[in-house]
Structures are given as C-alpha cells and as structure tokens.
Short mmCIF file of the C-alpha atoms (twelve columns), coordinates in Angstrom:
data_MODEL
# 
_entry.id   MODEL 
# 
loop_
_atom_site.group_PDB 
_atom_site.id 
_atom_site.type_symbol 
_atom_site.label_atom_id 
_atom_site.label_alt_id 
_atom_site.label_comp_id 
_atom_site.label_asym_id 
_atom_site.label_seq_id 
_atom_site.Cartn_x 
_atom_site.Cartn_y 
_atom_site.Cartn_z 
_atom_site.pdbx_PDB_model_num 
ATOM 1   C CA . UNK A 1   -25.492 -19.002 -28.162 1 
ATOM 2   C CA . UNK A 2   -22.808 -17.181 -29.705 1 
ATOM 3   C CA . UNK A 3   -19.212 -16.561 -27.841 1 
ATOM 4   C CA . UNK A 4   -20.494 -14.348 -24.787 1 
ATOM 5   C CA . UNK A 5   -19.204 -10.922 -23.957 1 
ATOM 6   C CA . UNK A 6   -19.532 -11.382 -20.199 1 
ATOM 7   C CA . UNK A 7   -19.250 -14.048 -18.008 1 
ATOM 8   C CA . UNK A 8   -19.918 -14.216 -14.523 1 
ATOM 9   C CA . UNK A 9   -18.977 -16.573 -11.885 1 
ATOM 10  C CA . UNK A 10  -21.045 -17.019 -8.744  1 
ATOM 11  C CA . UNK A 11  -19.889 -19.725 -6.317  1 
ATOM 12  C CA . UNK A 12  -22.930 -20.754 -4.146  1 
ATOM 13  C CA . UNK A 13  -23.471 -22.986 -1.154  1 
ATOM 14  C CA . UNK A 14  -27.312 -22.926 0.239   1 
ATOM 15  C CA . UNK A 15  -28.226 -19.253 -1.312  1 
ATOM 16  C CA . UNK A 16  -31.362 -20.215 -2.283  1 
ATOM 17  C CA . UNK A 17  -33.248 -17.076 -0.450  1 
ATOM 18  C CA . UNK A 18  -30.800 -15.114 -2.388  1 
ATOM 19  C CA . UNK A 19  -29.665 -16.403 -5.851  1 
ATOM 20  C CA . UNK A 20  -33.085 -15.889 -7.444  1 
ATOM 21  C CA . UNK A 21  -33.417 -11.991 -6.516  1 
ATOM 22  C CA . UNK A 22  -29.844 -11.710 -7.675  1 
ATOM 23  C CA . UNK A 23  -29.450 -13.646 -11.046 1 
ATOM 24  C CA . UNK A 24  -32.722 -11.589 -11.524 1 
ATOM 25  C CA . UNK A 25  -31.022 -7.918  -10.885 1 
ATOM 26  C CA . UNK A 26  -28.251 -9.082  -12.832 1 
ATOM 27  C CA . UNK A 27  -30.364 -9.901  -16.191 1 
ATOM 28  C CA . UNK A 28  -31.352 -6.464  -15.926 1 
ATOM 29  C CA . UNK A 29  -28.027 -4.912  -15.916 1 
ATOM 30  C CA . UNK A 30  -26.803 -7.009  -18.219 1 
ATOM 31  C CA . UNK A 31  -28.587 -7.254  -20.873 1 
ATOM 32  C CA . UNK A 32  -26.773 -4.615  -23.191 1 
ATOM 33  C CA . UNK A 33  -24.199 -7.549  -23.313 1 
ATOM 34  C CA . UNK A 34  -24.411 -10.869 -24.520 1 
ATOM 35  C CA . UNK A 35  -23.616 -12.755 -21.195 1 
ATOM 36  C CA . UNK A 36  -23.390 -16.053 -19.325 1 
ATOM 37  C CA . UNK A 37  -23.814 -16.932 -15.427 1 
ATOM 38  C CA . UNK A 38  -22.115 -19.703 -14.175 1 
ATOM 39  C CA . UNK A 39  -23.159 -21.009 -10.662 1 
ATOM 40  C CA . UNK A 40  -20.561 -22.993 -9.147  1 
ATOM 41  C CA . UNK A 41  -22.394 -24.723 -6.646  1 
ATOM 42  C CA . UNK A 42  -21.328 -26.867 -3.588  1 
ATOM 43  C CA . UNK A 43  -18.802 -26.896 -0.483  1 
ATOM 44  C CA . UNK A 44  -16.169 -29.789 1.113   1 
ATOM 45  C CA . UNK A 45  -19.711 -31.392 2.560   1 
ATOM 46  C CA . UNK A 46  -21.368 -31.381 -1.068  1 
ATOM 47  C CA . UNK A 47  -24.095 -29.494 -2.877  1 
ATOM 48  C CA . UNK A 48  -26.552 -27.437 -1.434  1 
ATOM 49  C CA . UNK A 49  -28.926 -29.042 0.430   1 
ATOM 50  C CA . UNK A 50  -31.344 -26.419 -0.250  1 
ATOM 51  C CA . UNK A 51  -33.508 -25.206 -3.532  1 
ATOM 52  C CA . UNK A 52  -30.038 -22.980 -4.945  1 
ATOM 53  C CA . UNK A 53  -29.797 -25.078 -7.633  1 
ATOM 54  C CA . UNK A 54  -33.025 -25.555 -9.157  1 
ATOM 55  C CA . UNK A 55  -33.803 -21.811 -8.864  1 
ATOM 56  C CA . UNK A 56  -30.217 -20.847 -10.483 1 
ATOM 57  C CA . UNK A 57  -31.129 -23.044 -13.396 1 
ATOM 58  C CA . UNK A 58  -34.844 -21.719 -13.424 1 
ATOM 59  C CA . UNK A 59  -32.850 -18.580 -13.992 1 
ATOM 60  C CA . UNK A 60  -30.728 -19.523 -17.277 1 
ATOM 61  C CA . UNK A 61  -27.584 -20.022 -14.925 1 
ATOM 62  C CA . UNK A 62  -25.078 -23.022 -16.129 1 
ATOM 63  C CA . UNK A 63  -24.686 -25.069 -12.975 1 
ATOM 64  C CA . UNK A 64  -21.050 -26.625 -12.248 1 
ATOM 65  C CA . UNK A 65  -20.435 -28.253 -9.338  1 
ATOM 66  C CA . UNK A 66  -17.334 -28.308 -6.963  1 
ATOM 67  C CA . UNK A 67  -16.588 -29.669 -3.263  1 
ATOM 68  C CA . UNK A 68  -13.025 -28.065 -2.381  1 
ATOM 69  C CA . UNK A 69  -14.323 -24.058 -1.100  1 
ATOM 70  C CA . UNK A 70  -14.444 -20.890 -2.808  1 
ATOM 71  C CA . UNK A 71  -11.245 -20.374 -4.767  1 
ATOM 72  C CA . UNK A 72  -11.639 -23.866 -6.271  1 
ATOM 73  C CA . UNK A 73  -15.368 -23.338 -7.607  1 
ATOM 74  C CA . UNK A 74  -13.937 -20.154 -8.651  1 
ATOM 75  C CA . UNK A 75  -11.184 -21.327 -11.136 1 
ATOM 76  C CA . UNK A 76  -13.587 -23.987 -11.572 1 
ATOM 77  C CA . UNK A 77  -16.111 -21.327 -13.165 1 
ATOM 78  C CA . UNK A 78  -12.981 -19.325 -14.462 1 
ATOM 79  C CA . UNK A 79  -12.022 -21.977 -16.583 1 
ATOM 80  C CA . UNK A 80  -15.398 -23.160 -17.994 1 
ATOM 81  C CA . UNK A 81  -16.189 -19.205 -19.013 1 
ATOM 82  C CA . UNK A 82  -16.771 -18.794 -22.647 1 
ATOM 83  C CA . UNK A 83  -16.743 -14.482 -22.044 1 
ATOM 84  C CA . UNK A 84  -14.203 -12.015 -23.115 1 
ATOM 85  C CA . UNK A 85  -14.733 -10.090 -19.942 1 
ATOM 86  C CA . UNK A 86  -15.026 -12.186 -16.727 1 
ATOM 87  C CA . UNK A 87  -16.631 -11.247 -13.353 1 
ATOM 88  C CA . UNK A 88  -16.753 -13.089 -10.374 1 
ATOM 89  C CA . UNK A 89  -19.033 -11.988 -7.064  1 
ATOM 90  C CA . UNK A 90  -20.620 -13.473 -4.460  1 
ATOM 91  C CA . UNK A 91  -24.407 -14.831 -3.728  1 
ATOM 92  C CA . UNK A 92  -25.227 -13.348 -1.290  1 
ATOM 93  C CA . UNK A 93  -26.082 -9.974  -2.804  1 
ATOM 94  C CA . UNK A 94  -23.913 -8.099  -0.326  1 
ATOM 95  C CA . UNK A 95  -21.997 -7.102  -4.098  1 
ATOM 96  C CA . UNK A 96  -24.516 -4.612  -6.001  1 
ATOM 97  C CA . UNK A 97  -25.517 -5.668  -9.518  1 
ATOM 98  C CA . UNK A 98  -25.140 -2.108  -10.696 1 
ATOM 99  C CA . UNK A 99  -21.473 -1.924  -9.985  1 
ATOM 100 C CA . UNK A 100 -20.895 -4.545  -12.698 1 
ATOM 101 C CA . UNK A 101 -21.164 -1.400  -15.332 1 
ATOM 102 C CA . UNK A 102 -18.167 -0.412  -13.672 1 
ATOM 103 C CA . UNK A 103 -16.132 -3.431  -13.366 1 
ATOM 104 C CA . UNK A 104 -16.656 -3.861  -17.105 1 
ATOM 105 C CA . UNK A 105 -15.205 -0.255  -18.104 1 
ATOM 106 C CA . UNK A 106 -12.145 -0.866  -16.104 1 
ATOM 107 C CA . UNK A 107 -11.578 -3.939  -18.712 1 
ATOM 108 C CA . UNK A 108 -12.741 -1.653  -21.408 1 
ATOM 109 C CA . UNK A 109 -10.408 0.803   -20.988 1 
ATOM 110 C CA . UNK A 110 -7.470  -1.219  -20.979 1 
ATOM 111 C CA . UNK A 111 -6.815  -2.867  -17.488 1 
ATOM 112 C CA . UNK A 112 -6.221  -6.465  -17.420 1 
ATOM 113 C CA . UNK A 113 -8.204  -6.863  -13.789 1 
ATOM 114 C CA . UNK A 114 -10.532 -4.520  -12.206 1 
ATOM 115 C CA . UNK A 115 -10.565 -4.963  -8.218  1 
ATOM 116 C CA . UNK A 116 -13.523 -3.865  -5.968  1 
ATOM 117 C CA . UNK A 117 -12.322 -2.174  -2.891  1 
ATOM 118 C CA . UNK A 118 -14.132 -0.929  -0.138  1 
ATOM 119 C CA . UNK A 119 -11.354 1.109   1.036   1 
ATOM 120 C CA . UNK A 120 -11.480 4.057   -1.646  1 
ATOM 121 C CA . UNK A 121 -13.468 6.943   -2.039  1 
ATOM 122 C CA . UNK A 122 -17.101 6.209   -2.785  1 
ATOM 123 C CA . UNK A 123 -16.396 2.453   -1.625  1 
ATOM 124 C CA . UNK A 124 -17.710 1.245   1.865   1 
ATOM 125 C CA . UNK A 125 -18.918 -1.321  3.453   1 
ATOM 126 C CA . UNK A 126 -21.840 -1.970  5.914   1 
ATOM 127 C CA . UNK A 127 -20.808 -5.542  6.895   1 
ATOM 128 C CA . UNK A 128 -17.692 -5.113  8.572   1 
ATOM 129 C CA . UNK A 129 -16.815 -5.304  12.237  1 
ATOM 130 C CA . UNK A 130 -13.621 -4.117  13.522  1 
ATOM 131 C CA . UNK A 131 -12.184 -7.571  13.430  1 
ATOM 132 C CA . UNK A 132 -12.241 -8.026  9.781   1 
ATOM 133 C CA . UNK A 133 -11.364 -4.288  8.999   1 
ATOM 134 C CA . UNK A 134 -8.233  -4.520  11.262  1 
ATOM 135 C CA . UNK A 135 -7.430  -7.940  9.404   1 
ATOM 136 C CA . UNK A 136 -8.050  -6.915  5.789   1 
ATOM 137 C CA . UNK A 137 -5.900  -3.944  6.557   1 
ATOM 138 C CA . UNK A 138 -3.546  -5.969  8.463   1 
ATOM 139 C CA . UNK A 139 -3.084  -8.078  4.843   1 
ATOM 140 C CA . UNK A 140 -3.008  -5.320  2.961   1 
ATOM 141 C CA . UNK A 141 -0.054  -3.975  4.624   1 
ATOM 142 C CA . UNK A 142 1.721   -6.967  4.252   1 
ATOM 143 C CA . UNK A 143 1.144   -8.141  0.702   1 
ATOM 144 C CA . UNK A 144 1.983   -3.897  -0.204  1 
ATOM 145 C CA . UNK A 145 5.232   -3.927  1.786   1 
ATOM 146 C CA . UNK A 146 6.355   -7.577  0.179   1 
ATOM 147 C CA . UNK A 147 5.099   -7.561  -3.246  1 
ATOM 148 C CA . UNK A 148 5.587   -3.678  -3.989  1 
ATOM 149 C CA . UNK A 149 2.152   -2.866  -4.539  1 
ATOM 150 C CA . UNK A 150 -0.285  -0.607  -3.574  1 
ATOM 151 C CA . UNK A 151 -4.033  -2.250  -3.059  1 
ATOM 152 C CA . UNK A 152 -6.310  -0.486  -0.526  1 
ATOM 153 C CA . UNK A 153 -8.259  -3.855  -0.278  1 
ATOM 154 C CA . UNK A 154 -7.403  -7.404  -0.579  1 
ATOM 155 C CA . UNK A 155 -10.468 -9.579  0.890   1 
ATOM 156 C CA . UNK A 156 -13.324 -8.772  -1.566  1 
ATOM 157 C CA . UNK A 157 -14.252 -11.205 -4.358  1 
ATOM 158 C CA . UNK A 158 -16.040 -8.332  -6.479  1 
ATOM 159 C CA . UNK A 159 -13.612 -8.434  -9.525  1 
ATOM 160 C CA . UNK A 160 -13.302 -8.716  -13.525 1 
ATOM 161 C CA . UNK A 161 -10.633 -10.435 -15.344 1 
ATOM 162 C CA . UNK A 162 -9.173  -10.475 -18.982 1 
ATOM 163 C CA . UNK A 163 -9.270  -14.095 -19.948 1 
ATOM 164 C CA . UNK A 164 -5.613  -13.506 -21.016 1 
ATOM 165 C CA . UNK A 165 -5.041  -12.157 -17.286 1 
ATOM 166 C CA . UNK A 166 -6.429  -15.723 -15.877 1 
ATOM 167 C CA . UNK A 167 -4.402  -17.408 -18.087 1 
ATOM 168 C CA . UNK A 168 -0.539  -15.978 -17.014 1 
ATOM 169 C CA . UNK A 169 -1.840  -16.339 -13.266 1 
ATOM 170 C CA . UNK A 170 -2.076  -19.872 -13.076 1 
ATOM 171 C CA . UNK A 171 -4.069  -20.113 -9.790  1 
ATOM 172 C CA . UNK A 172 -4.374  -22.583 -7.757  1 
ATOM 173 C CA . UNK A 173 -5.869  -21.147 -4.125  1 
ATOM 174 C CA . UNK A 174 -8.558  -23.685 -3.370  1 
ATOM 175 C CA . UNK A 175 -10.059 -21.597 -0.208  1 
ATOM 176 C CA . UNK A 176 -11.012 -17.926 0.781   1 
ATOM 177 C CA . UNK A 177 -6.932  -17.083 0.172   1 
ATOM 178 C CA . UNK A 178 -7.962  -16.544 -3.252  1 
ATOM 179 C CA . UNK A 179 -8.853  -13.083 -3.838  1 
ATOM 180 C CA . UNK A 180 -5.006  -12.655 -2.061  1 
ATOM 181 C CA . UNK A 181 -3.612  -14.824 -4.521  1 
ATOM 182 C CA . UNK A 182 -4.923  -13.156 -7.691  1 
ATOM 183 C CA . UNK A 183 -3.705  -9.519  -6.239  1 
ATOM 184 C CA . UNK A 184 0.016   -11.141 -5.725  1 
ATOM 185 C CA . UNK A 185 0.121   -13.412 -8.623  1 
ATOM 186 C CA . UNK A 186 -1.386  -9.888  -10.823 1 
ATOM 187 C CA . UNK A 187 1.552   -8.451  -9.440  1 
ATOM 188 C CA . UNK A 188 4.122   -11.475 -10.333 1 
ATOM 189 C CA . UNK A 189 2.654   -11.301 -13.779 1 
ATOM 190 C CA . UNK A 190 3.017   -7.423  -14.441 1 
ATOM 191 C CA . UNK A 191 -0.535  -7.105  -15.122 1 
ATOM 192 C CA . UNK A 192 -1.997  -3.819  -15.331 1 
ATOM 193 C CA . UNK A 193 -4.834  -3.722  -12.143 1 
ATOM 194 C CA . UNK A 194 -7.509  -1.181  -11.511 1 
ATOM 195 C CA . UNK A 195 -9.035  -0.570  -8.518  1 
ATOM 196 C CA . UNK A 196 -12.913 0.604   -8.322  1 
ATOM 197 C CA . UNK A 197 -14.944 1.821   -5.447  1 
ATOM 198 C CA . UNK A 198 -17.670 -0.636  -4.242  1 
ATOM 199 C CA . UNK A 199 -19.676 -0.904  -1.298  1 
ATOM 200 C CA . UNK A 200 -20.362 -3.865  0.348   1 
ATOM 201 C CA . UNK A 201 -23.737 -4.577  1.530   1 
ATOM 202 C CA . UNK A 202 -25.113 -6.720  4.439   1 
ATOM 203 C CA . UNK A 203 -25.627 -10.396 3.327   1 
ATOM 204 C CA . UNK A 204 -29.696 -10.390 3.136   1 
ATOM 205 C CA . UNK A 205 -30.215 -13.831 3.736   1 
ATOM 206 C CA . UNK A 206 -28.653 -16.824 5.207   1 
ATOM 207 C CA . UNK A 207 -25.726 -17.721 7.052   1 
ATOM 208 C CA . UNK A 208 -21.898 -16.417 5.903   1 
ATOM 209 C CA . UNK A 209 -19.369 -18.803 5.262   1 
ATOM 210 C CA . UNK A 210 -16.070 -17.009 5.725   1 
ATOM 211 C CA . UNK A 211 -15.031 -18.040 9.075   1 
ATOM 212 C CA . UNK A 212 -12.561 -14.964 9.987   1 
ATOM 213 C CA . UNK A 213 -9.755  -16.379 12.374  1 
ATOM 214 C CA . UNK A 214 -9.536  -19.644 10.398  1 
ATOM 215 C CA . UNK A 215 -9.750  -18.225 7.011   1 
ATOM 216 C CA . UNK A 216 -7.217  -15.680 7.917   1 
ATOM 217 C CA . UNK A 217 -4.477  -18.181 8.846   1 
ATOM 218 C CA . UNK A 218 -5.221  -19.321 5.338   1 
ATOM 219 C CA . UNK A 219 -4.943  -16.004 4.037   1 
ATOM 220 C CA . UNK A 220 -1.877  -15.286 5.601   1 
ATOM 221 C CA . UNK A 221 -0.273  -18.909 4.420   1 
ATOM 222 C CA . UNK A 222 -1.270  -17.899 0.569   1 
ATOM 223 C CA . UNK A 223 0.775   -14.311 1.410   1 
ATOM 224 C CA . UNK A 224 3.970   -15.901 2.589   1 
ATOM 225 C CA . UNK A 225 3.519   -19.275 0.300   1 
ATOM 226 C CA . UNK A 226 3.777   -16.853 -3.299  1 
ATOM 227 C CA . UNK A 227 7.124   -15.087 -1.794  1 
ATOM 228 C CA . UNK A 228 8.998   -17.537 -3.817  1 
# 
C-alpha cells in the first residue's frame, strides 16, 4: 500500500459489539481516500478479553497493542500512522462516521488540528448528564482563562491532526487527560486549531470506560501540570 492519505486511530478495550459496525461505516466514508485504521487495542489489565480483535482485523484494521489507558494507545497509534491527515475517535460509535468529511476539510483548508465540540452550533450531544456537562465546562473555563484560548469543548476525542502538528506537541498524557493536553500543548505550540460541530451519540453497546470523578482529577492534574 502506498503512503495513506488518512489515518485513523481507534483505541479499543472489549468493543467487539461495536468495532465491526463501525470500521464498516467508516470504509464507506472513506473510501474517496486512500486510508489506514489502526486499532490500538488493550487497557492497564491487558487486551480485550472479548472477539475486538479478531473482528478489527477481519476488517483490514492494523492491530497495535498497549496496556497504559487511552492517551497512551493514542500516541501509540499517532506514532505508528503512515497518513498525511490523522484522525483519532472512539469505538464506541457514539462519534458519527460522516463527520470525518468534516474533520478532514478543516486540515484541508489550512488548520493544523480540527477539534470536535459539542458545544457549538449544530454540535450536541445525547450522552451527557449534568455531571459531565458542568465538568467539561468547568475545564474549559479553566484551561481558556490560563492558556488564553478560547475552546467551547475540551473532553471529546473526535479530532484530526497534521502529522507536523503531532510532532511540535510532544505528548505524553498516558490517560483520559489527553484530549486536555493536545488543546494546551496546540496552544504552547502556536498551532492554528479549528473547531467543528459534532454530536455525540449514545455509546450503542457495552460498558464506558471514562470513570468521571476519577478521570477528572486526572484531567485537572494535566491542566495545572502544562502551566510551566
């Protein structure tokens, strides 16, 4: 295969009700692009214990493995992409396959990361309690009022990246403080970032792994940790 145009990253931990029907829809929209998919697969406890795997590969996808949490298999996957344009998004198929068209303009047109947010007009989200809304927010105010930006979201992992733009950010977020870290460290870089409206469906399938309280003390750390 020759040097893809697209590469997406999925990180997966026991999606197998849900990885087939997605790496499915995404073929479809894809395929006016030569692309890859990259399943990351595995959590601090190990691989799936489940069928993910086998279907993922059934479906063309190049299996990695990882055992740290989601921002590790995703600079894991970021760094094994062969694509010009890279996307990462979930398994769980709460992130639409037809909003990758979109994510891929914003690189098109000049922007060195494209952001998902649920928070603009024509975004939304129907998984959501109060909770989570007041915490996202709750980050977003902070990370705005430190780092001098402006993002309307900061939780969402629905995003597309310049490989240039994963180069200068040097991550190194291991857990769910990841999506935080790119938006500060996009910042720290003077990368030019895009937001797009997407809306955020209910997981179909499975249990979630984001576990809100604990995950947002790490969120938090990863906000006051990049001050400096």
């Amino acid at each position: 295969m020759s040097t893809p145009y697209l590469s997406i990253i999925i990180p997966t931990l026991n999606e197998e009700r849900n990885i087939g029907r997605l790496l499915a829809e995404l073929r479809t929209v894809a395929r006016s692009h030569t692309h890859e998919t990259i399943v990351v697969d595995g959590g601090r406890d190990g691989p799936s214990s489940d069928n993910t795997v086998k279907i993922a590969k059934k479906y063309g996808a190049r299996v990695l493995y990882d055992n740290m949490g989601k921002g590790s298999a995703l600079i894991r996957g970021f760094d094994a992409a062969k694509g010009k344009i890279i996307i990462s998004m979930d398994a769980d198929l709460s992130h639409s396959p037809n909003e990758l068209r979109l994510l891929v303009s914003g690189i098109e047109t000049g922007y060195d990361i494209c952001v998902g947010s649920r928070f603009i007009s024509g975004g939304g989200s129907s998984d959501m309690p109060a909770f989570r809304i007041f915490g996202n927010k709750l980050f977003v105010v902070l990370v705005n009022a430190i780092y001098g930006t402006s993002y309307t979201d900061m939780c969402y992992g629905y995003r597309s990246f310049t490989r240039k733009a994963l180069k200068k950010m040097k991550l190194s977020e291991t857990g769910f403080g990841i999506e935080t870290e790119i938006n500060i460290k996009a910042k720290k870089a003077n990368l030019k970032v895009l937001e797009v409206p997407s809306f955020e469906k209910k997981r179909v399938d499975g249990e979630g792994k984001l576990r809100s309280f604990r995950d947002g003390f790490v969120i938090l750390k990863t906000i006051l940790g990049n001050v400096f």
